[in-house]
N, C-alpha and C positions, 0 to 999 in steps of 0.2 A: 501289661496294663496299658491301654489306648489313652490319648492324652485328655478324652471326656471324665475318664475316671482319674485319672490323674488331679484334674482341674477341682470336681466335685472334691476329693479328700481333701485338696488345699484350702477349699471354703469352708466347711467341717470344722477343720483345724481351728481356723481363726476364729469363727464364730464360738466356738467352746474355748478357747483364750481368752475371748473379749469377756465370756460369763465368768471368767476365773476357775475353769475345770480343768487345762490344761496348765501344767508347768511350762514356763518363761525357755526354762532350759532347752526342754523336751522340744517347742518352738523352736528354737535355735538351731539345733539339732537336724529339725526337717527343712528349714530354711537352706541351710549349707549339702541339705544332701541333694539340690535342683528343686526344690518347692518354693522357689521368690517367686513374687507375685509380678515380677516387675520382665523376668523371664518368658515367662508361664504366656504371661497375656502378650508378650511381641510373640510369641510363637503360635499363641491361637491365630492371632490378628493376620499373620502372614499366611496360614492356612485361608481363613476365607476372601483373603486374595485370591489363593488360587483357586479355590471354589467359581472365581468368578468369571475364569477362561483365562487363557491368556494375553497377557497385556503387549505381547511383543508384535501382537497377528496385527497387519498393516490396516491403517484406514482409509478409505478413498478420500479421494482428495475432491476439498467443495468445488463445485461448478455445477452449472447445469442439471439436472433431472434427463436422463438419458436411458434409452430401449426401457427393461422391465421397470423402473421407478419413476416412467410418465403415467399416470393414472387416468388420465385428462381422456374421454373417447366422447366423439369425433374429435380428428386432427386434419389441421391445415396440411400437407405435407410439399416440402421443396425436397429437388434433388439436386446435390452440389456435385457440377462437371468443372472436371477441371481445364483451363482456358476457352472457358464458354458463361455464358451466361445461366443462372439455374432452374432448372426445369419444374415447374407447376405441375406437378400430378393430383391437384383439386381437394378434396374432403375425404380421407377417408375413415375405417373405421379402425381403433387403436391394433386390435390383431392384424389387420392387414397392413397397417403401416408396418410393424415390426418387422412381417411377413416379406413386403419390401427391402427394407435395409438390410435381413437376414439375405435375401435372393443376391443384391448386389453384396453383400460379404462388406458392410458399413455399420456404423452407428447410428439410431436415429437420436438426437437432441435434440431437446426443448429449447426453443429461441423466443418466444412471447407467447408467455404462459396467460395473460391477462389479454390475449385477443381471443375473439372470439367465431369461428372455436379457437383454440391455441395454435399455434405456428411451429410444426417440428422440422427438422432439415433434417436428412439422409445422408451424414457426410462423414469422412475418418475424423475422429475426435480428435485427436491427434495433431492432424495439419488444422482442423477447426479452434484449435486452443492456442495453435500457435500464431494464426491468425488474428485471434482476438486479442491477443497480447501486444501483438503488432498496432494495434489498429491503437489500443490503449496509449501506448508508447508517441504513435505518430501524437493524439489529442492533447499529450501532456507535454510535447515539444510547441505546438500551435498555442498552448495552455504560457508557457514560459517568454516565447517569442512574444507575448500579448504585456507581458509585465512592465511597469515604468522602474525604474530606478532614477532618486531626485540625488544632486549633487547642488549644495548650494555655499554660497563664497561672494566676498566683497569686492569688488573692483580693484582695492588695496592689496590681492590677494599676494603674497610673498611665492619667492622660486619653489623654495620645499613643498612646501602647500597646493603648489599648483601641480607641483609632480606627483603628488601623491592623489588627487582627483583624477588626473591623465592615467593614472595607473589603475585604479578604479574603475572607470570610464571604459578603457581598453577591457576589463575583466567582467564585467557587465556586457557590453557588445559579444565577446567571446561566448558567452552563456546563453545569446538569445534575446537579451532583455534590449531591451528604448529606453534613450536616458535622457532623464531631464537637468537641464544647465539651469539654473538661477541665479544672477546677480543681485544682492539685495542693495536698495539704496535707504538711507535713514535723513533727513532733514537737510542740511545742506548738500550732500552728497548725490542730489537728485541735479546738480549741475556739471555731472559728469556723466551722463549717460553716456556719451561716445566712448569711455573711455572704458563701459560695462560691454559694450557691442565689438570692441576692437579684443575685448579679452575671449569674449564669445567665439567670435570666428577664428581666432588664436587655435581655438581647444579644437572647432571643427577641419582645421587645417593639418593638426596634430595626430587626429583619427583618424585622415581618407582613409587608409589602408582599412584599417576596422568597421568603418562607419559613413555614412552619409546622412549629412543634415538635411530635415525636411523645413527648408525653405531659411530664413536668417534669421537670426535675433529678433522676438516679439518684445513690446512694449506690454506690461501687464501692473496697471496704477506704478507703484513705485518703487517697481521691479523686472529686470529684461531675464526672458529666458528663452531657449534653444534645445531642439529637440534632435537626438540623434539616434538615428536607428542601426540594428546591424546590415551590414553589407553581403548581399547575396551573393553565395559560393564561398563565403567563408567557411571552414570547418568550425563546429559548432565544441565544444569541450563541455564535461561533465560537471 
């Protein structure tokens, strides 16, 4: 008996229990001989799973629209050499590019789909993805080098305290970031600005190795700060 008819009799069943036609027992009875409902249906359920192909078969992975899944006809087409500049081979029509890439034994990809007409390159996808990951990586390093980190502190600052900004300071510079020093001054404490400027240069004296200050301690109303960037050739850390 296939498990359609299996399923049908199990609905039957309960439908004529619900009217009071079947014995409680007799129920019981088909319940315990594999007719739960609770069974029945994870076993249907995983049938048209597999009805639906299998779930193991790989999926491409997203990027680009590349060779048969560019749709786009005319194409702009470049051809990527390597240690050369890349080669303009003009407008052509979508078969013939394909026809292209097929000849040199390449990939063609979609590189600006919104130009007009669209922009494909002729390149191994391959060294092209790894490329662009590159290139990604470099913008997100130029991206972090571009960050300020602010560090701010009293003139009154104590030994611990000041170690623990130096240490800060140091691990900011290490990461790429430009860090800003603030000394605050609060009402009478505005008669001590020398004494915010000698702690300033303290901290940029502290860093050479890490850092170089860009230019000394600024006056900013009733507040000195100092800007220190990291030091070229440093190794940079994650």
């Amino acid at each position: 008996m296939s498990l359609f008819h299996v399923l049908l009799v199990f609905l039957l069943c309960c439908l004529e229990l619900s009217r009071g036609f079947l014995p409680r027992v007799q129920y019981r009875k088909m319940a315990s001989s594999g007719f739960a409902m609770r069974e029945e249906v994870a076993c249907f359920a995983q049938l048209r799973r597999n009805d639906r192909g299998r779930t193991d078969r790989p999926k491409r992975e997203k990027g680009p629209p590349m060779n048969q899944d560019i749709s786009a006809d005319p194409l702009r087409v470049v051809l990527a050499k390597a240690g050369e500049a890349d080669e303009q081979l003009g407008v052509l029509s979508r078969s013939d590019a394909l026809d292209k890439a097929a000849e040199a034994g390449l990939d063609l990809v979609m590189i600006s789909a919104k130009a007009d007409p669209p922009v494909v390159k002729i390149v191994d996808y391959g060294k092209f993805k790894y490329a662009e990951e590159k290139k990604k990586k470099e913008q997100a390093k130029k991206s972090k080098q571009s960050e300020m980190k602010e560090l701010k502190m009293s003139y009154k600052i104590d030994v611990h305290d000041y170690d623990v900004r130096l240490k800060n300071a140091v691990k900011f510079l290490d990461q790429g970031s430009r860090v800003r020093f603030v000394v605050q001054f609060r009402g009478r404490e505005n008669m001590f600005h020398d004494l915010g400027r000698d702690l300033l240069k303290k901290f940029a004296e502290d860093l050479v190795t890490v850092g170089t200050a860009e230019g000394g301690p600024k006056q900013e109303g009733n507040r000195l700060t100092m800007i220190v960037s990291p030091k070229t050739g440093i190794k940079k850390q994650a």
